[in-house]
C-alpha positions as CSV (number, residue, x, y, z in Angstrom):
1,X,124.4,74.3,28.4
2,X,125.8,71.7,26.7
3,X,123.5,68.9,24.6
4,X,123.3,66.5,27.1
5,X,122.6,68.9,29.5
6,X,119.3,70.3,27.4
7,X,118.1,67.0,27.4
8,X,118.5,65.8,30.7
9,X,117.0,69.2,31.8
10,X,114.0,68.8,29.4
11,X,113.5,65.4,30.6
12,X,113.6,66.3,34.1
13,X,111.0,69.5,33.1
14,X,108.9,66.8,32.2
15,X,109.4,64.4,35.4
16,X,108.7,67.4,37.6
17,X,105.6,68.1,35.9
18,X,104.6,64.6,36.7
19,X,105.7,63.9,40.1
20,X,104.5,67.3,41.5
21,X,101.1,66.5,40.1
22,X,101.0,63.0,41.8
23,X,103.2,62.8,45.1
24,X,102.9,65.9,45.7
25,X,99.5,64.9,47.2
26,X,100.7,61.3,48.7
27,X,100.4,62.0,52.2
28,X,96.4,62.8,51.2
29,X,95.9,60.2,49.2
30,X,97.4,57.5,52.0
31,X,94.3,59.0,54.7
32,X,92.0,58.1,51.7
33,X,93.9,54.7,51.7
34,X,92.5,54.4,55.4
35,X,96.1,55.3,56.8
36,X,96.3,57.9,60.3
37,X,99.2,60.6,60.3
38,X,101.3,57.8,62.1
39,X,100.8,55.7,60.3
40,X,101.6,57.4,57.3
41,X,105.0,58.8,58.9
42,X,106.3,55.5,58.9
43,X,105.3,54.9,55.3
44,X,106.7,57.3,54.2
45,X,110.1,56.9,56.2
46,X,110.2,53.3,54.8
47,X,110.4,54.8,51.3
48,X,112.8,56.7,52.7
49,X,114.5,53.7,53.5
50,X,114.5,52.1,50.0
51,X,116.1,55.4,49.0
52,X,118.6,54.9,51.5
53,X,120.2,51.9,50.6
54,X,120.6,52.2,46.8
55,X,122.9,55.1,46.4
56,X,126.1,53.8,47.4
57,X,125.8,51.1,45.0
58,X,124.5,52.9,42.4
59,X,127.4,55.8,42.9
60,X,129.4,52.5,42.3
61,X,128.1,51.1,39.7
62,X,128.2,55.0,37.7
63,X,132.1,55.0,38.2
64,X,132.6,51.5,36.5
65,X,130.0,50.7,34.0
66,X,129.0,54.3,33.7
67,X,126.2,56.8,34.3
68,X,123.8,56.5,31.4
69,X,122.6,52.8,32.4
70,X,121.6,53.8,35.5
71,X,119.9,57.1,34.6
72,X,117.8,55.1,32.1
73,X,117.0,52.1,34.4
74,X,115.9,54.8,37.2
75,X,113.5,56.5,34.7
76,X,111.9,53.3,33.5
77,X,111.6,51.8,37.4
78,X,109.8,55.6,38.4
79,X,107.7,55.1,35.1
80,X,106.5,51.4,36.5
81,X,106.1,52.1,40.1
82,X,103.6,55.4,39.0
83,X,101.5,52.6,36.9
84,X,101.2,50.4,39.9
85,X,100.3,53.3,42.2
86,X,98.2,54.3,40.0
87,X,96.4,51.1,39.3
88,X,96.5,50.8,43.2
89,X,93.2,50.3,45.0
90,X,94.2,49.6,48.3
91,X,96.8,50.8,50.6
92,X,99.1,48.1,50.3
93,X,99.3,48.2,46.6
94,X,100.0,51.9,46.7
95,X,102.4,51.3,49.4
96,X,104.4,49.1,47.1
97,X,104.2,51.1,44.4
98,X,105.6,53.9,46.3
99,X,108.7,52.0,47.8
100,X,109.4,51.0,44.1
101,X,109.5,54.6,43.3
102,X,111.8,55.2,46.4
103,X,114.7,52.7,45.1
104,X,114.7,54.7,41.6
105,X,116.0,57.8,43.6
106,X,119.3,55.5,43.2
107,X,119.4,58.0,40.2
108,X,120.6,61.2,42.0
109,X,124.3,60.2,42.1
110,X,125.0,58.6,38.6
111,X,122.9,62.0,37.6
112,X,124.5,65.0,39.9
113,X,128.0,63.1,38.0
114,X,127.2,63.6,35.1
115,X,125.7,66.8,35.3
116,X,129.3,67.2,37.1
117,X,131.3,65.8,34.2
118,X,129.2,67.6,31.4
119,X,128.9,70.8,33.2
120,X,131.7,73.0,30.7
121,X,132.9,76.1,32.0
122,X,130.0,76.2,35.1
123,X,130.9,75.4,38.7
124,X,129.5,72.3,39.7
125,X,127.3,74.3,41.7
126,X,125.6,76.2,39.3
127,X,125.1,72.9,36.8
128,X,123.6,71.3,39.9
129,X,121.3,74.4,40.8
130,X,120.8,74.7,36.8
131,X,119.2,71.5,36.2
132,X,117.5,71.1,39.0
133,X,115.5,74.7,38.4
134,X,114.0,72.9,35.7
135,X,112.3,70.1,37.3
136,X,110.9,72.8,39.5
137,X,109.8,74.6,36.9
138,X,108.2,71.6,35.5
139,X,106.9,71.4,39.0
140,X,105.3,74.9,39.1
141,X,102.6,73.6,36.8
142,X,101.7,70.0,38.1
143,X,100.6,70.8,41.8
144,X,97.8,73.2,40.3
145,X,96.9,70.4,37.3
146,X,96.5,67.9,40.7
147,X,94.7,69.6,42.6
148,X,92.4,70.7,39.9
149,X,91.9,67.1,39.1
150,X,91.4,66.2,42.5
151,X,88.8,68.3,43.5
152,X,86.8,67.2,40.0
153,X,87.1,63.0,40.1
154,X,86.9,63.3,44.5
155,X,90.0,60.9,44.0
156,X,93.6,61.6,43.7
157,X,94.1,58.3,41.9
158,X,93.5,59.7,38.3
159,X,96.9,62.1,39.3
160,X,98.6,59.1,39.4
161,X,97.8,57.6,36.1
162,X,98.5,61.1,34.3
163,X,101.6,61.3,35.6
164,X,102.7,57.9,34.3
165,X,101.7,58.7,31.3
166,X,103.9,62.1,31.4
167,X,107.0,59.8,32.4
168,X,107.0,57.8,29.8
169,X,107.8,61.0,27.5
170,X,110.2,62.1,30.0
171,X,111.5,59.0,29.5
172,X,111.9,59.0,25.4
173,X,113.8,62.2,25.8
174,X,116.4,60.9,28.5
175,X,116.9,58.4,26.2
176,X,118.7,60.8,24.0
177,X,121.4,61.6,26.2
178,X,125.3,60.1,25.4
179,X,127.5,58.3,27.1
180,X,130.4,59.7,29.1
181,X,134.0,58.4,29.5
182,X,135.2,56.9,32.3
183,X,138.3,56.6,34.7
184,X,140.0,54.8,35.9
185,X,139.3,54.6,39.9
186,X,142.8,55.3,42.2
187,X,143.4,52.4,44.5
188,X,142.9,54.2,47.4
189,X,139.6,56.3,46.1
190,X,137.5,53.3,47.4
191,X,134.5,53.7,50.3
192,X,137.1,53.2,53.2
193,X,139.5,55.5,51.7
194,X,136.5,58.3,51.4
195,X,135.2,57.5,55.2
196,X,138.7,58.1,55.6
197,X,139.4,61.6,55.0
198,X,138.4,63.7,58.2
199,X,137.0,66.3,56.0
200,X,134.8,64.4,54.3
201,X,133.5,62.8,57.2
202,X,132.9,66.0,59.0
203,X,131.1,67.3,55.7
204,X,128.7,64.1,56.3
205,X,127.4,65.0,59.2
206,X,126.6,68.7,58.5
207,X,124.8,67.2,55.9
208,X,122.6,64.8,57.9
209,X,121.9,67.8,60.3
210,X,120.7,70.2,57.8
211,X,118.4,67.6,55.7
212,X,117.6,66.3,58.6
213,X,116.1,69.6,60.1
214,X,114.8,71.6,56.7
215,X,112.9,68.1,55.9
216,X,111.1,67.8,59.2
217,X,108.0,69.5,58.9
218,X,107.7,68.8,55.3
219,X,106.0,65.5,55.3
220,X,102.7,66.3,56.8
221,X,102.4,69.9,56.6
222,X,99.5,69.5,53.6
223,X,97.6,67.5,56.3
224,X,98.3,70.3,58.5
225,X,96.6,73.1,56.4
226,X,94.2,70.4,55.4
227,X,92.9,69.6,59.4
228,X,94.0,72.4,61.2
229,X,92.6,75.3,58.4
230,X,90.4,73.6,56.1
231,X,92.5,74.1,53.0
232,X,91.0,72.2,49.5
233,X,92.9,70.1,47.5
234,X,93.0,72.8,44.8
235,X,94.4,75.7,47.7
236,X,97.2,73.0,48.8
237,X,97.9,72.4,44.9
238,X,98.6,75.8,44.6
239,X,101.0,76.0,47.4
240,X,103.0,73.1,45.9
241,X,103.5,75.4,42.8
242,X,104.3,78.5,44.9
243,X,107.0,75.9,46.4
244,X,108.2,74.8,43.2
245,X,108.8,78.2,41.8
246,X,110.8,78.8,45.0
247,X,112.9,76.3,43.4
248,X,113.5,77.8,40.3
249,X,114.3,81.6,42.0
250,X,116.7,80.1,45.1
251,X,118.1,77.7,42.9
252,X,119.2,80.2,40.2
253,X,119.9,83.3,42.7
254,X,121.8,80.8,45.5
255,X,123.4,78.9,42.7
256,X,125.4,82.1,41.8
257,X,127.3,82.3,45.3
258,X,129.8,80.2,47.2
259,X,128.2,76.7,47.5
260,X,128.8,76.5,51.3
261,X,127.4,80.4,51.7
262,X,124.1,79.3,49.5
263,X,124.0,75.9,51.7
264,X,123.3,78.0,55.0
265,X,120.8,80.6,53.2
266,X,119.1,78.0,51.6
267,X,118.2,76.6,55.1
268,X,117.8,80.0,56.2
269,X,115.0,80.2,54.1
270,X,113.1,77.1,55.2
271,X,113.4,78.3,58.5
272,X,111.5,80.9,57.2
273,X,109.0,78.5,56.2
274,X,108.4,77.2,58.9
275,X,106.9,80.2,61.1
276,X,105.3,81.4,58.2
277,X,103.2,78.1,58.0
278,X,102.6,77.3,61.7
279,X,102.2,81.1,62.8
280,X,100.1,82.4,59.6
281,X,96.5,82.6,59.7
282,X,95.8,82.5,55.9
283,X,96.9,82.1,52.0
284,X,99.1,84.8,52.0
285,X,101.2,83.8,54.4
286,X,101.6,79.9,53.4
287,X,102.0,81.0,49.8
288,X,105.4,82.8,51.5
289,X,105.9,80.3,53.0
290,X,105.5,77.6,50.6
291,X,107.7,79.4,48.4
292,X,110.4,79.6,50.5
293,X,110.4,75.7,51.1
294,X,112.2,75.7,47.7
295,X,115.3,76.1,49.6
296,X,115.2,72.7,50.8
297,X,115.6,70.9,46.8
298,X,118.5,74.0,47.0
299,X,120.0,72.4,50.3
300,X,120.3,68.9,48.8
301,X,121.9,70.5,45.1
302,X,124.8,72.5,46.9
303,X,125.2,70.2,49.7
304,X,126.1,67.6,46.8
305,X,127.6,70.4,44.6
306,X,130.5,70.8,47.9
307,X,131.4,67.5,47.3
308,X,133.0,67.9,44.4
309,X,136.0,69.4,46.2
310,X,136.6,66.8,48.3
311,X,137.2,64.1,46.3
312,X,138.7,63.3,42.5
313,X,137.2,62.9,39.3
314,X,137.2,59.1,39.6
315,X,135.2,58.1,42.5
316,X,132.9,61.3,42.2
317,X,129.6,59.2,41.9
318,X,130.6,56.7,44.7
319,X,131.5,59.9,46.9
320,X,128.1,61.7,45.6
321,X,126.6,58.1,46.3
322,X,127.0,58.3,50.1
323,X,126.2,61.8,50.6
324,X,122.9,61.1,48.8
325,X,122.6,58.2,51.4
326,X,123.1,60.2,54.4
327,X,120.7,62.6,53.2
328,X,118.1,59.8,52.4
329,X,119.4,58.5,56.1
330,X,117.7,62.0,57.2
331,X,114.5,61.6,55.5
332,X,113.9,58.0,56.5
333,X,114.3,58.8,60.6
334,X,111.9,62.8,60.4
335,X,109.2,60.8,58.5
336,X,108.3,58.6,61.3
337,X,109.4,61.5,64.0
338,X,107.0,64.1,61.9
339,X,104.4,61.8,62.3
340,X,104.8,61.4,66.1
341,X,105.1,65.4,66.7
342,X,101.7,65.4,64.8
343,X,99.8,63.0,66.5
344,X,100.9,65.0,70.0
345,X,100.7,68.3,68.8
346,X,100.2,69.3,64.5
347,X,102.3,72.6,65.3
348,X,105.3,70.9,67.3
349,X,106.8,69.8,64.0
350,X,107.6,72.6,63.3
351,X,109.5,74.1,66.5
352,X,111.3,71.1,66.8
353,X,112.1,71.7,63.1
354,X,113.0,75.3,63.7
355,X,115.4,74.9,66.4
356,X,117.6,72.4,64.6
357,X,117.5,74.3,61.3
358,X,118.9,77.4,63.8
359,X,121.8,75.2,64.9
360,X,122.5,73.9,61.5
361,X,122.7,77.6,60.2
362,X,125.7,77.9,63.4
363,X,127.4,75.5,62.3
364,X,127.5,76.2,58.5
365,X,128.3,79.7,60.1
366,X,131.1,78.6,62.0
367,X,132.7,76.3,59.1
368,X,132.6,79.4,56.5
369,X,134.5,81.5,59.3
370,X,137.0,78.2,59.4
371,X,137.2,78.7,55.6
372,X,137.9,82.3,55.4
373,X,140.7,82.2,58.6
374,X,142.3,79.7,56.4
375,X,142.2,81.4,53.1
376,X,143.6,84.4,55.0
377,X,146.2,82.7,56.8
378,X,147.6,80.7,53.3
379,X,147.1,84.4,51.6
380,X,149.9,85.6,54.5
């Protein structure tokens, strides 16, 4: 790994450590806000929403004035928003707080480029996979240090103010990073001309499918173990680090392959999740299952990481910039839909969940067959 890249990762080490710690546990902490599972499904999808609309721009924004403004901006905006949610006393305070933190996820573009650009001799892939592994290993720690804190104080605000205070570290060391050169854009390398390859508009839908159904169940299955089997804050911490060290193993053995052949075992594997967790009938079982969620931060590196292929070196943030926003298009409509499955039936979140992960799976199926006919067929 180059310089840059040890930085960024140590930085991110540290983020993870902080944001597993403290949203890990927001669904919780919004019911001792006074909000119902509804309620907080639609919360949480308007977060989504605020992720949504920043990462065009800001893939924009990283092809012309650069990628290290942005990066920087992002950290300080996540370190403000985790003060305020942390100050917060009410729901609406926390609420505002956590869309705040939503916009800085405009970071994931002008970041995945230039992890892209400094990557070296590694596939974009595995710099993707390769960074990310260590905010999950930062992220092994901090569900266990929340929970733990949790269960003392009665009160999951303290979580938040610790974890602002582990940001602004995470932010002295980003800081360190350089700056990257930058190109100059083609004419035709604008957003129209992307939307207007056929490839990469078919690539933007498999996208939205598979985030779309890995992410499903996801936002209120620690009110699930918490109603339905009595889990502690402490026993659900613990699951967050078993998931987070799923991370760090799918990322690093997935990373290795063929981005598009990791892509469909990654979302094989929260499949797998999702009958461990609404068919088990203990800690053993959502431990397995937990872990195996960590495909779904590997889904969202190698579904970016395929992008690289599709477009040039100039317009790679802007291109990364609207895959991040269909992805953030996926988790703003299953927040509020998780919540609804709830409130009918806890469990139905995760058939629903289960069945479109299987057709995702088909189709990444069916586009690797594609690839490999016409590999063959140039080969001949």
């Amino acid at each position: 790994m180059s310089r840059d890249l040890i930085f960024l990762a140590t930085a991110l080490g540290a983020w993870g450590l902080g944001e597993s710690m403290s949203l890990y546990f927001q669904s919780l902490y919004l019911v001792q806000l006074g909000a119902d599972p509804l309620r907080i499904g639609f919360i949480l999808g308007a977060a989504s929403i605020a992720m949504t609309i920043v990462h065009i721009p800001a893939g924009y924004l990283a092809d012309r004035i650069g990628r290290r403004p942005l990066i920087w901006a992002s950290w300080g905006l996540g370190t403000t928003a985790t003060v305020i949610m942390g100050l917060a006393r009410s729901l609406e305070v926390f609420t505002a707080g956590l869309l705040l933190y939503g916009v800085t996820m405009f970071v994931m573009a002008p970041m995945n480029s230039y992890v892209t650009a400094a990557r070296g001799s590694l596939s974009a892939g595995r710099a993707i996979t390769l960074v990310s592994a260590f905010f999950s290993l930062g992220a092994v720690i901090g569900p266990l240090l929340g929970g733990a804190i949790a269960d003392r104080s009665g009160n999951l605000r303290l979580t938040f103010q610790i974890a602002a205070c582990i940001f602004f570290i995470s932010t002295l060391i980003i800081l360190c990073i350089r700056s990257q050169p930058r190109e100059a854009p083609h004419p035709a390398e604008n957003l129209r001309g992307l939307l207007a390859r056929s490839p990469y508009r078919s690539y933007l839908v498999i996208v939205f499918l598979a985030v779309f159904a890995t992410y499903l169940a996801q936002p209120l299955s620690n009110n699930f173990l918490q109603e339905v089997h009595g889990l502690t804050f402490s026993q659900i911490g613990r699951l967050g680090s078993f998931t987070a060290l799923g991370v760090v193993v799918l990322n690093l053995c997935l990373g290795h392959l063929e981005a598009r052949r990791g892509f469909v075992l990654a979302q094989a594997s929260v499949g797998a999740f999702t009958l461990l967790v609404s068919r088990g009938a203990g800690l053993p079982w959502f431990s397995a299952g937990y872990f195996l969620l960590g495909g779904f931060r590997t889904v969202r590196a190698l579904a970016t990481a395929q992008t690289r292929d599709l477009v040039g070196q100039s317009r790679m943030g802007l291109a990364y910039g609207v895959v991040e926003t269909v992805s953030a298009l996926a988790l703003m409509l299953a927040s509020p839909l998780a919540g609804l499955l709830f409130k009918q039936d806890p469990s139905l979140m995760y058939t629903v969940s289960l069945g479109l992960i299987l057709v995702s799976i088909l189709t990444g199926l069916l586009r690797i067959q594609a690839a490999d006919i016409k590999i063959r067929k140039e080969a001949t």
